[in-house]
C-alpha positions in Angstrom: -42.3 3.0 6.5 -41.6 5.3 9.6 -38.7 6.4 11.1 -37.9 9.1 14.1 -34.7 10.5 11.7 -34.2 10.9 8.5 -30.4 11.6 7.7 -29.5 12.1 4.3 -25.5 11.1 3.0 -24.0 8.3 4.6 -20.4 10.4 5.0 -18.7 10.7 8.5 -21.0 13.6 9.8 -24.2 11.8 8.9 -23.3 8.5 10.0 -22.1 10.0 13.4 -26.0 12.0 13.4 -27.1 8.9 12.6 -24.9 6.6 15.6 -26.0 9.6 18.3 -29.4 9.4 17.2 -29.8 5.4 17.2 -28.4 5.5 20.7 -31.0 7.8 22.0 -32.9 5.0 20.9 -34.8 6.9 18.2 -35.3 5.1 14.6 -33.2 5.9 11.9 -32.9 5.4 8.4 -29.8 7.3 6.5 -30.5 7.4 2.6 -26.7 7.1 0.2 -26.5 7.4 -2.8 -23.7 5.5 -3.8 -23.3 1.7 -3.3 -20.9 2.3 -0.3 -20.3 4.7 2.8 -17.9 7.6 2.2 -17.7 8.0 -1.3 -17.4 11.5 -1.3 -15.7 13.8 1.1 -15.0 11.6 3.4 -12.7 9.7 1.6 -11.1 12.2 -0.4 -9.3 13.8 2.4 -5.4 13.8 4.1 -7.1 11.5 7.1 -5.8 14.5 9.4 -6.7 14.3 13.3 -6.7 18.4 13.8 -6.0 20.2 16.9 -8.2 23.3 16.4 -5.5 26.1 15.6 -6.6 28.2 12.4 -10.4 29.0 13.1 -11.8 32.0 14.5 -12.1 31.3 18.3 -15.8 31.5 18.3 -16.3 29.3 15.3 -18.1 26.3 14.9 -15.3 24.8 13.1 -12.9 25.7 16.3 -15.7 24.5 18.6 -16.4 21.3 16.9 -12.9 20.5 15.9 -11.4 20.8 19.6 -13.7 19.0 21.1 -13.9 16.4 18.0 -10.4 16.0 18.5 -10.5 14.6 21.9 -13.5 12.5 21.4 -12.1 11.0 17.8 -8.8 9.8 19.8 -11.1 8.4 22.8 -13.5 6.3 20.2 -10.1 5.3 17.8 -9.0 4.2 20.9 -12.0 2.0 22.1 -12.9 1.0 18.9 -9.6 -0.2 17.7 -9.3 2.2 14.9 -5.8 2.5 13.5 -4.4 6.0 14.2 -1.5 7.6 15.2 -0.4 10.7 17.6 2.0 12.1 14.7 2.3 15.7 15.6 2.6 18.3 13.3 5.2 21.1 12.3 3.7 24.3 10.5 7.2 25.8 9.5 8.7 29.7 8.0 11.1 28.7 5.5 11.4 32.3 4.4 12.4 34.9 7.4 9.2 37.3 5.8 7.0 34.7 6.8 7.7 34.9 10.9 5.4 37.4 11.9 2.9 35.1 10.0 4.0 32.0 11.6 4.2 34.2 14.9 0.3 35.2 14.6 -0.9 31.4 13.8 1.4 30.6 17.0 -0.8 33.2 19.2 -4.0 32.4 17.1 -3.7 28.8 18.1 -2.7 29.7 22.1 -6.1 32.3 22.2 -7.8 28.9 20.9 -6.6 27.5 23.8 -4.4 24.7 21.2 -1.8 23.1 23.1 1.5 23.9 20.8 5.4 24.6 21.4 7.4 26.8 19.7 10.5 25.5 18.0 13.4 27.6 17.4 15.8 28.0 14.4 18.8 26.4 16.0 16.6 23.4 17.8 14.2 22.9 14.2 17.6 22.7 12.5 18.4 19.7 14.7 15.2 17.9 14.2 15.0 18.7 10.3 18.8 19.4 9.1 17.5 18.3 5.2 14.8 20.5 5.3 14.9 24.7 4.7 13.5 26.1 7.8 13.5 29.1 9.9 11.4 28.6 12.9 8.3 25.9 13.5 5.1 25.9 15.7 4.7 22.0 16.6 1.3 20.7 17.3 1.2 17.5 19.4 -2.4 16.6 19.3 -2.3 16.7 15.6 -2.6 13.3 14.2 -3.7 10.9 11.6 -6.8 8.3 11.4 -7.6 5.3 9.0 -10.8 7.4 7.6 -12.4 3.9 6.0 -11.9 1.9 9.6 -13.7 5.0 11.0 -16.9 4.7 8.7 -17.3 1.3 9.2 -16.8 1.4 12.6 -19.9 4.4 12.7 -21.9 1.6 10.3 -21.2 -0.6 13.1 -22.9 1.4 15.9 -25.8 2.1 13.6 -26.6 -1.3 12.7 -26.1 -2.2 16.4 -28.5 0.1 17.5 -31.6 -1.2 14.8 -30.6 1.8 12.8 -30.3 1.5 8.3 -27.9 2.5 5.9 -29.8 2.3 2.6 -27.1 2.1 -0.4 -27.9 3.0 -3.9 -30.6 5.1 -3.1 -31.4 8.8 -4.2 -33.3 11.2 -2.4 -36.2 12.8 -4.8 -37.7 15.1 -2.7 -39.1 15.8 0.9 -43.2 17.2 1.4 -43.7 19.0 4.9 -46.7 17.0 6.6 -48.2 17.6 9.8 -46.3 15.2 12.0 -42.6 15.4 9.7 -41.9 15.1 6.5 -43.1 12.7 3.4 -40.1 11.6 1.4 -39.7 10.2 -1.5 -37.0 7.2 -2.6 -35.4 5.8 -5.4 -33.4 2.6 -5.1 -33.9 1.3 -8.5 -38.1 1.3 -7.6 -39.4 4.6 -6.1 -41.0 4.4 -2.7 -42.3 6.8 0.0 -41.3 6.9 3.5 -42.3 9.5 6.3 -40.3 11.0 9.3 -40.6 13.2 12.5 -37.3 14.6 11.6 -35.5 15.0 8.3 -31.6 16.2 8.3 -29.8 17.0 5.5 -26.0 15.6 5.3 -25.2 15.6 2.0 -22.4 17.8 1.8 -21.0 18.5 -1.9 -24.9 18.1 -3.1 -26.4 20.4 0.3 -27.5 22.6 -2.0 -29.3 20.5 -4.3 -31.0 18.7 -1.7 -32.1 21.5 -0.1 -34.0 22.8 -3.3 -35.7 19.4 -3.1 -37.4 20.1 0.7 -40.7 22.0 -0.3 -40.8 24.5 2.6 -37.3 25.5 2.4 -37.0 29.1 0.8 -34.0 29.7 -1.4 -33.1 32.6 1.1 -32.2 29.6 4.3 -29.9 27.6 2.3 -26.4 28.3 0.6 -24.6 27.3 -2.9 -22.0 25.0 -3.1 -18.7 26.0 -4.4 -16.7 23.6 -5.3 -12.8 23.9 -4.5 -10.6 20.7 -5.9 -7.6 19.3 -3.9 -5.2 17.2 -5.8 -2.7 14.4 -3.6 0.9 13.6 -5.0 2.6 10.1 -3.6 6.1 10.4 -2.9 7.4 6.6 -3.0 11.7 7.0 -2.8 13.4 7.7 0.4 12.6 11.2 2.4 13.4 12.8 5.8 9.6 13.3 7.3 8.7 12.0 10.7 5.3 14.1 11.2 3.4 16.0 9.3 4.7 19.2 7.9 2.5 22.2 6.7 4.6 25.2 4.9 3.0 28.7 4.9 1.7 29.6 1.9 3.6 32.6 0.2 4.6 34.4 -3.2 7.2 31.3 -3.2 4.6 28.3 -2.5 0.9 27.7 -2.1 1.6 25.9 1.1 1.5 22.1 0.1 1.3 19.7 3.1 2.7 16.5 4.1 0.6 13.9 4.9 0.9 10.3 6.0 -1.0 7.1 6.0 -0.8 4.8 8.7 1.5 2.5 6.5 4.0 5.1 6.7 3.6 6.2 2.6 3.7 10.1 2.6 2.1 12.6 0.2 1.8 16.4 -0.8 -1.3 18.0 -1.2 -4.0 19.3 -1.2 -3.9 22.3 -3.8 -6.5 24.3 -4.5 -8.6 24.9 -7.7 -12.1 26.0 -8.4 -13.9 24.0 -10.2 -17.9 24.5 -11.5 -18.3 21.0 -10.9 -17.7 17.9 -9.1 -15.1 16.0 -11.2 -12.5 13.7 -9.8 -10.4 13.5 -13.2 -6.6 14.0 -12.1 -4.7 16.8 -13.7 -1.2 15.8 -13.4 0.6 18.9 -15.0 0.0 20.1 -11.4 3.0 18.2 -10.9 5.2 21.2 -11.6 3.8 23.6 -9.5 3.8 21.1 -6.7 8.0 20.2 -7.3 8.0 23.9 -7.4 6.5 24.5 -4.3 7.4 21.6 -2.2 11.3 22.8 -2.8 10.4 25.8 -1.1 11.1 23.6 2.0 12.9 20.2 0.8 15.2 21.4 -1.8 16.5 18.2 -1.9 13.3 16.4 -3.6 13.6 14.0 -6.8 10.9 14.9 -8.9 10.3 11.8 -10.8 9.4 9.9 -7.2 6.4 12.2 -7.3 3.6 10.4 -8.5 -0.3 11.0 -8.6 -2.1 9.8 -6.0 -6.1 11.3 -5.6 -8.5 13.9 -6.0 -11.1 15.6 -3.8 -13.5 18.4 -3.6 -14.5 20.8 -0.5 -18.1 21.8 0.1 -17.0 25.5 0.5 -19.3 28.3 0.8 -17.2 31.0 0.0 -16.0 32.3 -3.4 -12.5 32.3 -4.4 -12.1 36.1 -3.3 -14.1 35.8 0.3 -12.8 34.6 3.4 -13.2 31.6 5.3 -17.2 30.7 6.2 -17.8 28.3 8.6 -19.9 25.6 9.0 -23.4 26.1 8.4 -25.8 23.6 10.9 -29.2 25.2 10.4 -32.7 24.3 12.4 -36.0 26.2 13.4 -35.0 29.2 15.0 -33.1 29.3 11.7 -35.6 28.7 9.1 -38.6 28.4 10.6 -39.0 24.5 9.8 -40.2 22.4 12.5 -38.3 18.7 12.2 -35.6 20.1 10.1 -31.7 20.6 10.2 -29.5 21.4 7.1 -25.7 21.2 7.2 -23.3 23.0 4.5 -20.0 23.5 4.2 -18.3 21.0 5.9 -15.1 20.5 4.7 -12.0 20.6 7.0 -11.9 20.2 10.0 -15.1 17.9 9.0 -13.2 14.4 9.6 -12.3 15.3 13.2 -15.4 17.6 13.8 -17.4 14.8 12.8 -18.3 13.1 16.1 -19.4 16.5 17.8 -21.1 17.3 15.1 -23.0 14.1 15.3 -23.6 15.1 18.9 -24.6 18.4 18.7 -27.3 17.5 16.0 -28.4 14.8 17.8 -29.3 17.0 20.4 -31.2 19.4 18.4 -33.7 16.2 17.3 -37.0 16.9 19.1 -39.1 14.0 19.4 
């Protein structure tokens, strides 16, 4: 078998490589190893639409995510996708976090984010339940069913004579004259070549890329892994968009999040973990009541519930800060046919079909 592209991980970056890519007309094949799109990552997240308003200006992550954000609303909206415009509040609920909230504020406006400030005496009205200060409000933050997204991108794939091949594990890639000679296991082990092999398998980036024979240790990054646990809230409570508190010696900053049904949550945390493992710890729950009070003192613990676990692809260490995404080709490593990603984690969801663009783009034929 033959194919143009190659895409390993059938999460929403590689299926949106893989929908650009089949509507350049170019075969593709995209090689999961789980029975279903999404398993990892992708599905593991808050389902946040974000505006673009932490990352360094000249990022990737604040390139990809304002322009992601604009075309994720433009394909929700064609495709029928459930989401919703929610807005989002980052609030001070201490008066030593301002000049904080102040610098995220001109951050976001250098970023060229669209946001309003929101004074004490105005968030007061909005929030009266809630123990805040001051508030940045981000209109173009929003939410998006994250499952009605993948299968929508499985949808363009198929429609353009492109495969999603379930259950199977990538065993290892041999540089070849014209691409790259792959090797399969779906249950029988098979061979397949390609012009172009890209590697989108985000917590295991670094595992696959020891597994591509002409890639030196030296063009490729380790994994860390940083888990994120999600508590359900299901009694009554005062939130109308999403709310993200400022981590501070009082709090680690737990959002709120929504589905589309309306069902709210708190989360993520973070803790570093040496590997992936999606077991829930719920003695969390303490040091989320603890921290979510910071902001709603008025919250009944035992409505708290677990909800679910996931795990960012960073590529920092506990003690560095923030990397951003790594999107590697030739002029990188010197591999002709080529492109490894690492480290997508947020903004990956709403990065994901500029991503897909911008690789697609970088596919020689």
């Amino acid at each position: 078998m033959f194919f143009d592209v190659t895409i390993i991980g059938a999460g929403v970056v590689g299926l949106s490589i893989a929908k650009f890519c089949s509507e350049k007309g170019y075969s593709v094949v995209v090689l999961e190893q789980e029975s279903r799109a999404g398993e990892g990552i992708s599905s593991r997240n808050s389902g946040v639409i974000h505006a673009g308003i932490y990352y360094p200006k000249d990022s990737l992550k604040t390139k990809f995510c304002i322009s992601g954000n604009n075309l994720l609303y433009k394909y929700a909206s064609f495709k029928r996708i459930n989401y919703k415009k929610i807005g989002k509040y980052i609030v001070a609920s201490h008066k030593n976090d301002l000049e904080k909230l102040h610098k995220i504020y001109q951050h976001g406006k250098t970023n060229s984010v669209e946001l309003i400030f929101i004074a004490n005496k105005k968030i007061k009205e909005i929030y009266p339940d809630l123990k805040i200060e001051e508030a940045i409000f981000s209109p173009n933050t929003g939410i998006i069913d994250v499952p009605e997204l993948i299968s929508s991108l499985e949808g363009d794939i198929q429609y353009n004579s492109g495969i999603v091949a379930f259950n199977t594990k990538f065993i290892a890639a041999e540089k070849i004259e014209k691409g790259f000679k792959i090797q399969c296991d779906d249950g029988s082990k098979y061979q397949i070549d390609t012009h172009n092999l890209i590697n989108a398998s985000g917590l295991y980036s670094d595992v696959i890329s020891k597994k591509i024979d002409v890639l030196k240790d030296k063009n490729f990054l380790t994994v860390k892994y940083a888990k994120g646990h999600y508590f359900k809230y299901l009694g009554k409570h005062p939130f109308k968009n999403l709310i993200y508190p400022l981590a501070n010696e009082f709090s680690s900053g737990l959002h709120v999040g929504f589905d589309l049904s309306g069902q709210i949550r708190f989360g993520p945390d973070i803790t570093w973990v040496d590997k992936i493992d999606f077991k829930f710890d719920e003695s969390l729950k303490d040091k989320f009541i603890e921290s979510i009070k910071q902001y709603w003192p008025q919250i009944d613990a035992s409505k708290l519930q677990p909800d679910y676990v996931g795990i960012r692809p960073k590529l920092q260490t506990r003690n560095e800060s923030m990397k951003d995404f790594s999107i590697t080709d030739f002029n990188d490593h010197g591999v002709n046919g080529l492109i490894n990603i690492q480290g997508i984690e947020s903004p990956g969801v709403t990065s994901c079909l500029a991503i897909g663009k911008h690789v697609s783009e970088l596919i020689k034929s």
